[in-house]
N, C-alpha and C positions, 0 to 999 in steps of 0.2 A: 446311560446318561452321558452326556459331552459335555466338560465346561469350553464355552467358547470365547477365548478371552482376547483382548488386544493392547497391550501394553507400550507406550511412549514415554522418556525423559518432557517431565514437563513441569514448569515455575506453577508452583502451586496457587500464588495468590490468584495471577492471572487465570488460572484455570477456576478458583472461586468466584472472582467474576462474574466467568463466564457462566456459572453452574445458577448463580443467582439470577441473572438475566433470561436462563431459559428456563427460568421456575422450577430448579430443581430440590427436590426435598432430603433435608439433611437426615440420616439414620443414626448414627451415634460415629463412633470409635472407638477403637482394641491397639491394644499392643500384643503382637506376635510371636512368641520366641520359636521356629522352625529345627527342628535335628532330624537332619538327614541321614540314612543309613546304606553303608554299600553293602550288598548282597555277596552272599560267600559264595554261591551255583552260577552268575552271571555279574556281568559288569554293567552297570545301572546307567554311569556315562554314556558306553558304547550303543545299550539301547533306549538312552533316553527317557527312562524307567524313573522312578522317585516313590521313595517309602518314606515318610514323614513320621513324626509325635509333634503336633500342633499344642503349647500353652498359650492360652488367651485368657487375656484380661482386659477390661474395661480399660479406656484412656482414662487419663486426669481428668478430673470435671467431667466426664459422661455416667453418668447416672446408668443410665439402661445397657442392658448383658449385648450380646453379641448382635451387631447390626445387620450383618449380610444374610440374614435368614435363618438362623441360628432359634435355638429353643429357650435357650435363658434368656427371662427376663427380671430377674433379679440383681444384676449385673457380679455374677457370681463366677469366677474362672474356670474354663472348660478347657480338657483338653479331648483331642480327636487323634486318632490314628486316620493315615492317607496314603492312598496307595495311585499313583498316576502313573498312566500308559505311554505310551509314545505318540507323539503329535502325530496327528493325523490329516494335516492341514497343513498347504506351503505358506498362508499366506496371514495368518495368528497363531497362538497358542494352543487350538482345541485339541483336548485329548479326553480319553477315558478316564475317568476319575473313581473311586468308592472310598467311603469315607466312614467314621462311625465315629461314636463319641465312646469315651473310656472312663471310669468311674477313679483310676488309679494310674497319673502318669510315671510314677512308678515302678511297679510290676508291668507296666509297659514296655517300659525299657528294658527291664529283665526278664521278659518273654523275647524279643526282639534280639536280644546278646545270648539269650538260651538257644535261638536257633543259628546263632553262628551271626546273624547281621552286627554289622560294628559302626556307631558312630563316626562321622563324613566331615559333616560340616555343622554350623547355627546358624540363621540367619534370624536377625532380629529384623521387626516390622511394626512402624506404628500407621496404621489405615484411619483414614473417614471414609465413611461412607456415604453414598446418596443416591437417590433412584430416580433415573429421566429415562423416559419412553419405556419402558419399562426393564431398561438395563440398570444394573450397577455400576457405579463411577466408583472409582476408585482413588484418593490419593494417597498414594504410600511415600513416607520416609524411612529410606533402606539404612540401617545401621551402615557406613562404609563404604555405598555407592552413592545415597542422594535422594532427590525426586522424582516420584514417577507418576503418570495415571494408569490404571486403569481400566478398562471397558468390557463388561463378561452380560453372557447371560446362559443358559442353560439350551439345549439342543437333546429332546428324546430319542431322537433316530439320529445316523450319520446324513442320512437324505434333507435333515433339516440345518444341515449346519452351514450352507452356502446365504441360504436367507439370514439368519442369524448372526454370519458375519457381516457381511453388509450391512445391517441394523447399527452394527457397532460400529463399523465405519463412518455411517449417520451421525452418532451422539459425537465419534471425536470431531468430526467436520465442524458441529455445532457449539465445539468449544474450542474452536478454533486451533485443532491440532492437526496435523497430515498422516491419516491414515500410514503414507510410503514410509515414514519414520518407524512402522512397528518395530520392535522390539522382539522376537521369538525364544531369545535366550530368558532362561528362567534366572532369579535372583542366586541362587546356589552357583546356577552357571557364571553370572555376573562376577558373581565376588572369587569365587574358582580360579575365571580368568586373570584377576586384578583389574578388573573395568570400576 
């Protein structure tokens, strides 16, 4: 599986707007807390690599568990372990992703410090979510960096991920963002850099 994602700095209101006008449907909202980990065998920077422990929880006032496709529906906090590949794509974010959910984000971390991985970085995340054409919109406020969209959908094959970005490039047009503004640095990278 591929997420294929396309991310731009974008004024959220205007981007709700926009999202209302094209009939797009609200999914809930989470807050994020991300911990990254650098690898003791390889340098995760150099290849673009990311090993995550995802905690989520419900926004304020959103009743329902995790909106981007997620299994809770009790709005009960989950966390997942995430393991992403190297982009594979010059022109979004898509990369190989596996992911799983974990019963105990703590023996998480001390499976993950057992095999030598050490704590990077946090990035904190709070998303809405929404679903138009059948992508995910996305607007994040990054702890530290600001506002962003956005735009992913899923790609089974590498062969599908040409069509599937275009799709995305579609939804930002239609909410009036520029594709050419993507963004390929990930938020770790962001705040890394001091952007």
């Amino acid at each position: 599986m591929y997420e294929v994602e396309v991310k731009v700095r974008a004024d959220h209101d205007a981007v709700r707007a926009a999202l209302d006008e094209a009939g797009a449907e609200r999914l809930g909202g989470v807050t994020q807390v991300d911990t990254y980990y650098d690898a003791p065998h390889r340098d995760f920077a150099e290849t673009d690599e990311a090993l995550r422990i995802r905690e989520e929880r419900p926004a304020e006032g959103d009743g329902g568990g995790e909106a981007d496709g997620g299994d809770e529906a009790d709005g009960e906090p989950v966390t997942k372990a995430t393991y992403k590949g190297p982009l594979v794509d010059a022109d979004s974010k898509t990369r190989e992703e596996h992911e799983t959910r974990v019963d105990d984000a703590e023996a998480a971390r001390e499976l993950f410090e057992g095999l030598g991985f050490e704590p990077a970085a946090v990035v904190e995340k709070h998303r809405t979510f929404f679903e138009l054409d059948g992508y995910t919109v996305t607007l994040d406020r990054v702890e530290g960096l600001g506002e962003f969209v956005e735009v992913e959908a899923e790609a089974d094959t590498e062969r599908d991920v040409d069509a599937v970005r275009e799709g995305a490039f579609e939804v930002l047009r239609r909410l009036g963002l520029d594709p050419d503004a993507g963004i390929r640095t990930s938020y770790l990278g962001l705040l890394l850099d001091g952007e």
